[in-house]
N, C-alpha and C positions, 0 to 999 in steps of 0.2 A: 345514847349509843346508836345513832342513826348508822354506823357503820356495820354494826353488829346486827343492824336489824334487816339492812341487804344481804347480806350474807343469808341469813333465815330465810329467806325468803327466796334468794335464789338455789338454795339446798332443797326446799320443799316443791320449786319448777323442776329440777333437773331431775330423769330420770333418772334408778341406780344402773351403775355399769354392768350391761350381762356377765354373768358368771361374778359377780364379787360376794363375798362370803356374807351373809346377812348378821345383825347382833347379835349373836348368841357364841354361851362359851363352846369352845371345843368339846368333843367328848373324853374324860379323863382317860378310860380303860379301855379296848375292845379285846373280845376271845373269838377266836379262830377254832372256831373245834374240825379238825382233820389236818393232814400236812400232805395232801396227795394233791393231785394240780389245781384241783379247783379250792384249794384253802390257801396253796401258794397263790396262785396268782390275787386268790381273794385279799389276801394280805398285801402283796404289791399295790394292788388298786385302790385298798383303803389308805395305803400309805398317801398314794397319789392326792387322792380326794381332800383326806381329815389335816395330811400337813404333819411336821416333827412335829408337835408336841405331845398327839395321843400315842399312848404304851399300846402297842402293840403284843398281843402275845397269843401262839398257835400251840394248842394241847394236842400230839402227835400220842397214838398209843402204841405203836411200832413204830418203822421205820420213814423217814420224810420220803415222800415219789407215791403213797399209798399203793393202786394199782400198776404201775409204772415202777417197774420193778427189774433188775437182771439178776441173771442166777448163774454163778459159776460153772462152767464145764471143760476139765480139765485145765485148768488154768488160764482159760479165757474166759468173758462176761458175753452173756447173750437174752435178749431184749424176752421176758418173761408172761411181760404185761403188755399193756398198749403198747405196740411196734411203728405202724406207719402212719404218716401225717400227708394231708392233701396240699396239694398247692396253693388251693386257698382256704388253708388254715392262717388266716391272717395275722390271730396275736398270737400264736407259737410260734410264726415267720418273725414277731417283731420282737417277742423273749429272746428268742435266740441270738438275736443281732444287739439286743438290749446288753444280755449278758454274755456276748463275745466269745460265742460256742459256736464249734463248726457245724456244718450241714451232710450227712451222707445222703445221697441219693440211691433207691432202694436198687439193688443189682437185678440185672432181668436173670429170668430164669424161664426155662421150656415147661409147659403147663399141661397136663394131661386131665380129663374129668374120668372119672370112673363110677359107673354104676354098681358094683358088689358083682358083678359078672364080668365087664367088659369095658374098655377106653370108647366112651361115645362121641370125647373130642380126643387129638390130638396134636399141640399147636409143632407146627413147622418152625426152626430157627427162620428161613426167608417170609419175608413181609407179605411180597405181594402171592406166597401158597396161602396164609393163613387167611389172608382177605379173600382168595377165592372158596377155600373150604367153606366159611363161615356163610359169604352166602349161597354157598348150595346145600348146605344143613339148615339154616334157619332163616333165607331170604334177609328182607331188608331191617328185620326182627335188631339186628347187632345197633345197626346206625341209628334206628329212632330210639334206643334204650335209652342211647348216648344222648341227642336230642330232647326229650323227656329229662333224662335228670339232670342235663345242664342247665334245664328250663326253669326247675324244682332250687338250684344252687343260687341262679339268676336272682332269684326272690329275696332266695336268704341271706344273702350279701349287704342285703338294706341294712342288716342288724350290725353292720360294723357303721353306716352311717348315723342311724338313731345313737350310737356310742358314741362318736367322735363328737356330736352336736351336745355330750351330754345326758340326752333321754334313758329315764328306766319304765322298767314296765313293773305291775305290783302283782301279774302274775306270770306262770307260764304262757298260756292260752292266749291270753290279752298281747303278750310277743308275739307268739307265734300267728295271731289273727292280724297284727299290724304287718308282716313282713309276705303273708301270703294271704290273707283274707280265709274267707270259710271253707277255700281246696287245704289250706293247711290243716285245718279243724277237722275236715273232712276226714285226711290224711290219717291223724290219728285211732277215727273211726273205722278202720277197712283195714284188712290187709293184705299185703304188697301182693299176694294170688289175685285177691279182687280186684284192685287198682289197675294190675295191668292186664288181666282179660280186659278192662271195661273199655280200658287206649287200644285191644284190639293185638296182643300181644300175644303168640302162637304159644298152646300147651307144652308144647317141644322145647322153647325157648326158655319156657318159665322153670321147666322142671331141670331141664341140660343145664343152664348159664344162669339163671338167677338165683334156683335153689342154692346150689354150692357158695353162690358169694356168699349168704345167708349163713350156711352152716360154718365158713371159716373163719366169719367177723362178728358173728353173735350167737353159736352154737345152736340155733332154733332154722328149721325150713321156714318156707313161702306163708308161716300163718304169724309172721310178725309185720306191727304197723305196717305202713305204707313209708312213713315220713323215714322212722331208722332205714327201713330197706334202702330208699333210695339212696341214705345216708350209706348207706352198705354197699351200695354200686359204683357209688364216687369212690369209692375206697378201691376197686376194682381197672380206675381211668391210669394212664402214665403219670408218671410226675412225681411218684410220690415219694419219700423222704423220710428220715428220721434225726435223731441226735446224734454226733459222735460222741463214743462214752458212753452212751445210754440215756433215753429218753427223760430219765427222775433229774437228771443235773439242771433241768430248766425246775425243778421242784425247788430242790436246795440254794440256786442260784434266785430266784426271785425271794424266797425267805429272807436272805442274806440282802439282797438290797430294800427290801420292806424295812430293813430293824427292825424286825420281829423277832422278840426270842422264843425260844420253841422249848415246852414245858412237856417233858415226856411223862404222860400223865394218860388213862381211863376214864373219861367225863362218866357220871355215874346218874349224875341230878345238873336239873338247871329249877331255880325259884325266885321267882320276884320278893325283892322285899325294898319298904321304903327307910327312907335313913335322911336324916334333917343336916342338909347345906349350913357350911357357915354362917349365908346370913338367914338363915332359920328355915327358911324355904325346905319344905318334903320334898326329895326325889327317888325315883325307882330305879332301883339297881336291880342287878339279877347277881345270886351266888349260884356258881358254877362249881360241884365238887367233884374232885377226880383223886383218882387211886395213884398214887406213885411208889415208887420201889421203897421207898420212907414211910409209908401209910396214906392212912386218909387225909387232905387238907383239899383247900380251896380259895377261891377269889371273890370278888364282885366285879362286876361288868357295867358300863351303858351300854356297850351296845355286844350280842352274841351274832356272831355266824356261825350256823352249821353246815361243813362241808365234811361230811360222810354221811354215806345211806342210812338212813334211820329206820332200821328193822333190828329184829330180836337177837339176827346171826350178826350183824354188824357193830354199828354205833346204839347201842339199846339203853338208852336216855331215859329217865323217869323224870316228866315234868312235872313239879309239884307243887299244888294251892293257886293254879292259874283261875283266871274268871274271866272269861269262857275258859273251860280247860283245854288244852292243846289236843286236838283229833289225834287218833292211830289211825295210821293207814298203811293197808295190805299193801306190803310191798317185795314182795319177793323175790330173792335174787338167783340168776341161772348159774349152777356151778360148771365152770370149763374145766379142762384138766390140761396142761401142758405138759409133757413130757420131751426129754432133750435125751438123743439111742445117739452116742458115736459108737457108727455101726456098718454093715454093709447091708444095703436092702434085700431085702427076697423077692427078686423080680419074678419069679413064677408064682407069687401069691397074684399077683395084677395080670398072669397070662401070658406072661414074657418068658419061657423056656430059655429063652439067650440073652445071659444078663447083658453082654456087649451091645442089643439092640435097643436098649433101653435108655431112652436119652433125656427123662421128666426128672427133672429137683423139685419141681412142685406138682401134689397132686390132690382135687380137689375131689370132692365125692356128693353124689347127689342123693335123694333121699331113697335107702333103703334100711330094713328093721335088721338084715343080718349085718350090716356095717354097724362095727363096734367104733371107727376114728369117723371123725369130719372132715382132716387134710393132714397131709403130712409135706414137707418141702426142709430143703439142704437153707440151712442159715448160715452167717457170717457172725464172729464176734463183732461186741458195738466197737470195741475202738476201729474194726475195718469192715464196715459197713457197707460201701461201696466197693468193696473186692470183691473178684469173680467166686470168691469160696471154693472149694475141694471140687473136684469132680464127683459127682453124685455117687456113682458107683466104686470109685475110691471110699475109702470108711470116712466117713463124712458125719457131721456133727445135723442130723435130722430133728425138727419140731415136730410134735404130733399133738392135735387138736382132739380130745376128747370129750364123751362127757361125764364118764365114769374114771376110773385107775384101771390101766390096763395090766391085766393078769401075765404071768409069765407065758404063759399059753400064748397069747394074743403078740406077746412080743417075738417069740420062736416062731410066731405064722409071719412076721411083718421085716422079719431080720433073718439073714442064713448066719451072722454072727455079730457081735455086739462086747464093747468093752467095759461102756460105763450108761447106766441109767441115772438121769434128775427129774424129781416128777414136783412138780407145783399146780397146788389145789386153788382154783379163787372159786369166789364168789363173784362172775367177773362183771354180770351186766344186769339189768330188771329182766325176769321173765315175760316175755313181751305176751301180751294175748288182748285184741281190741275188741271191743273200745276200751282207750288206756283214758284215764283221768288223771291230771299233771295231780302230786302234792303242792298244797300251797306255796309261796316263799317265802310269806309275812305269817311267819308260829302265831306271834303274840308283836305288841307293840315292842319294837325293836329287837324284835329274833328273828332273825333271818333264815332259810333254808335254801342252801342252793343246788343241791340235788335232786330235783323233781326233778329237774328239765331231761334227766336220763329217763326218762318215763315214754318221751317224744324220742329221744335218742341219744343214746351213751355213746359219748367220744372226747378225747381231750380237749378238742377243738371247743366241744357243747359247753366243758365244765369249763372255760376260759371266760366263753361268752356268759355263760351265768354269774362267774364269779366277777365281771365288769358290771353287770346288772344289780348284783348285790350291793356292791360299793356305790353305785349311783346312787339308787332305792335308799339306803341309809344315811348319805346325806343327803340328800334332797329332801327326807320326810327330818332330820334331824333339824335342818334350818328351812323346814317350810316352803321348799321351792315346788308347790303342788303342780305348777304350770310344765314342771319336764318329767312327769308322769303319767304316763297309758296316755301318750298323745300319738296319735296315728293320721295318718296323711302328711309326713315329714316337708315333701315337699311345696306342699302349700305352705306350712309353717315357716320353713328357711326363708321363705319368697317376701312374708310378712314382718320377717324380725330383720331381713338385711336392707 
C-alpha cells in the first residue's frame, strides 16, 4: 500500500490548519447560570465556538436582561438599569447590528453640578461659553482628563484584538496586565483621588467634575479604583448611546440566536460527579440543581458558566465535595436606588427662586453628607431615546440616583408637585474599595466565572468582553489549544504565525 503510506507521511509533515478543531468530541451539555448580558452574550459565544451540536441552556431566576432592565412609567418604558453605551463599546456595536436593533443616541441635556448649597458649574447651551467657563474654573484640568483617559481606552482596545485572533486569558489580572502592563495593575491598587493627584490633577477639579461622574455611574466618590473611574469618565465623553426599546432586547435577542433554551430555575448547588461513557471510559460531569416553580430538579453539565455575582444577596451557590473546594470571596455589592417622580421640580430647593430661570434636566451633585440623591436629570422613554423629551420644568418624567429609598420628606423638598412614583432597588455594582483583588474565572476544572472582572469595572461592555473570554477559555482548555492562552505581546505573535 505504498500509496497509503505517502499519504501518512505526508499528514505527519503537514502542519494542522490554525483554528481547526482538534480530535476530541464535542461537549454534550453546557449551563449558563445568569441571563443578564454577560450569560447572554456568554451563550452567543459559546454558541460561536462549540458549534450546533452542544445543548445549550441559560438557568435565568428572574427576568432575561438581569441588571438591564426598564420599568414602566405611565405607560411608557424607561431604561432602569444600565442606560448608556460608549462609542467604543465594540461588541454591543456588533450585537446590535447582529440582531438588527436600532441605535438611539443619548439626547444632550444642559448640566448643572451642585454642591448641597450651591451650582459650582453651570453648562451654557453655547459651546464656545462652556469651553471658556471650564477653563477659567479649572484651567487646562478638562483637556488632559480627556487625554489621560483616551490614553487609559487606547490600551484597552488591544483586548478586542487578543479576541478576534482567538486569545483568552485564565485570569482577570493576567488580561488586564497584557492590555496595560503593571499601570493597569497599578490601577487597581489606588484610587481614581490618588491616580490623579499623582498626573497632577487640581483638588478643584477632582472634587467639582470627577467626584460627581463617580457618584452617578457607581454611586461611590473619588475612593473607587482608578481603572472603573476612568472607566466612569469615558462614560462622561460625547457619543454615547443606547438601545431603542431598551437596552435587555440585546439580552433576549443574543439567547435567541445562541439556541439556547433558557430554564427559569434558582441554581442552588453545583457538584462534580463522575459517570462512565459508553465506551467505559469515567468522565466528570457537574449536577447543577435549581429551584423551579414545579420543585426541586436538575441537570448534568461538561461544561458550567457562571454569569451572576456570587455573593450571599445574589447568585448564593453551594459548591459541594470539590477538591480543592471552591474559595468564597468577599464580595459585596453597592445598593443604588433608582427612582422615576413625573413631576415638577422644586427649583428653590437648588437656589432658584424663579422656576422660569432654571434651565438644568441634569443635575449632578459632588460629595456632601447632607445630600441625600447622587443626580437627578429629565429621561426620555426607550422607545424615543433620542427625543428632546419634555421640557424639564414641564412635569417631566425625572431619574433620581440614590443610595437609600427616599422618604416622602425628601421627595416634597425635591418636587413642588408630583403625580406618580417608581422606585427600583439593585444591587447595582461591587463596592469598590482598593486594592480590589479580581475573583478567579477558572472555580474548578471546567467552571467558569465571569464576573470578577466587575471587580476592575462593572459595565456592559466589561461583561461582553468577559463573557468572549469565557467562551475562548473553555474551548481552548476543552481541546488543548494551551498555545492561545495568557499569551501577551500579541503583536510579536501575529508577526510570527502570519
Amino acid at each position: 500500500m505504498p500509496a497509503l503510506r505517502l499519504l501518512l507521511l505526508l499528514a505527519a509533515l503537514c502542519p494542522p490548519v490554525p483554528g481547526r478543531r482538534p480530535q476530541r468530541d464535542a461537549p454534550g451539555k453546557i449551563a449558563v447560570v445568569g441571563g443578564g448580558i454577560g450569560g447572554a452574550a456568554a451563550a452567543y459565544f459559546l454558541r460561536q465556538k462549540f458549534g450546533r451540536s452542544v445543548r445549550l441552556e441559560v438557568l435565568e431566576k428572574a427576568a432575561v436582561g438581569g441588571r438591564l432592565a426598564t420599568l414602566e412609567v405611565e405607560g411608557a418604558g424607561y431604561e432602569a438599569g444600565g442606560s448608556v453605551l460608549h462609542p467604543l463599546n465594540l461588541h454591543m456595536k456588533h450585537f446590535v447590528k447582529e440582531l438588527g436593533l436600532s441605535v438611539a443616541p443619548a439626547h444632550g441635556s444642559l448640566a448643572g453640578i451642585y454642591n448641597g448649597e450651591e451650582f459650582v458649574f453651570e453648562e451654557s447651551s453655547w459651546y464656545i461659553v462652556n469651553l471658556l467657563k471650564l477653563l477659567w474654573h479649572y484651567g487646562l484640568n478638562p483637556l488632559r482628563m480627556y487625554m489621560w483617559v483616551e490614553d487609559i481606552l487606547d490600551k484597552f482596545m488591544r483586548i478586542y484584538r487578543y479576541q478576534t485572533h482567538d486569545y483568552a486569558f485564565s485570569s482577570n489580572e493576567r488580561l488586564l496586565h497584557a492590555l496595560g502592563g503593571n499601570d493597569f495593575i497599578r490601577m487597581l491598587n489606588q484610587t481614581i483621588d490618588e491616580a490623579m493627584q499623582k498626573a497632577g490633577f487640581s483638588h478643584k477639579f477632582i472634587n467639582e467634575v470627577v467626584c460627581p461622574a463617580m457618584r452617578v455611574n457607581y454611586g461611590q466618590g473619588v475612593n473607587i479604583n482608578s481603572f472603573v473611574g476612568a472607566v466612569s469618565l469615558a462614560g462622561v465623553e460625547s457619543g454615547l448611546w443606547s438601545v431603542k426599546g431598551g437596552n435587555k432586547l440585546v439580552c433576549t435577542g443574543l439567547i435567541y440566536a445562541s439556541k439556547a433554551e433558557v430554564i427559569p430555575g434558582t441554581v442552588l448547588s453545583i457538584e462534580p460527579k463522575i459517570r462512565p461513557r459508553p465506551t467505559g471510559d469515567p468522565v466528570k460531569l457537574y449536577q447543577v440543581t435549581y429551584n423551579t416553580t414545579s420543585g426541586l430538579t436538575g441537570d448534568t453539565y461538561d461544561i458550567v458558566v457562571i454569569a451572576a455575582p456570587l455573593s450571599r444577596k445574589m447568585a448564593n451557590i453551594t459548591f459541594k465535595n470539590f477538591d480543592p473546594p471552591v474559595p468564597d470571596f468577599p464580595n459585596p455589592y453597592h445598593q443604588t436606588v433608582t427612582t422615576f417622580v413625573h413631576g415638577r421640580l422644586n427649583t428653590s430647593f437648588f437656589g432658584y427662586r424663579d422656576p422660569s430661570a432654571f434651565h438644568f434636566s441634569a443635575i449632578f451633585t459632588t460629595e456632601n453628607p447632607k445630600l441625600f440623591i447622587n443626580s437627578l436629570g429629565v429621561v426620555s422613554p426607550v422607545e424615543d431615546v433620542g427625543g428632546e423629551g419634555k421640557l424639564p420644568l414641564q412635569s417631566a418624567i425625572w431619574k433620581v440616583f440614590s443610595k437609600e429609598v427616599l422618604t416622602k420628606e425628601q421627595l416634597n423638598l425635591l418636587f413642588s408637585s408630583y403625580d406618580s412614583v417608581k422606585v427600583k432597588k439593585w444591587l447595582a455594582y461591587p463596592h469598590y474599595s482598593p486594592p480590589e483583588k479580581c475573583p478567579p474565572i477558572i472555580l474548578h476544572d471546567k467552571i467558569y466565572y465571569l464576573n470578577g472582572i466587575e471587580r476592575a469595572a462593572s459595565a456592559m461592555e466589561m461583561s461582553a468582553i468577559a463573557a468572549k473570554n469565557v467562551a475562548l477559555l473553555a474551548y481552548h482548555q476543552w481541546y488543548g489549544n494551551t498555545d492561545r492562552i495568557d499569551q501577551e505581546d500579541l503583536h510579536e505573535k501575529l508577526k510570527t504565525e502570519l
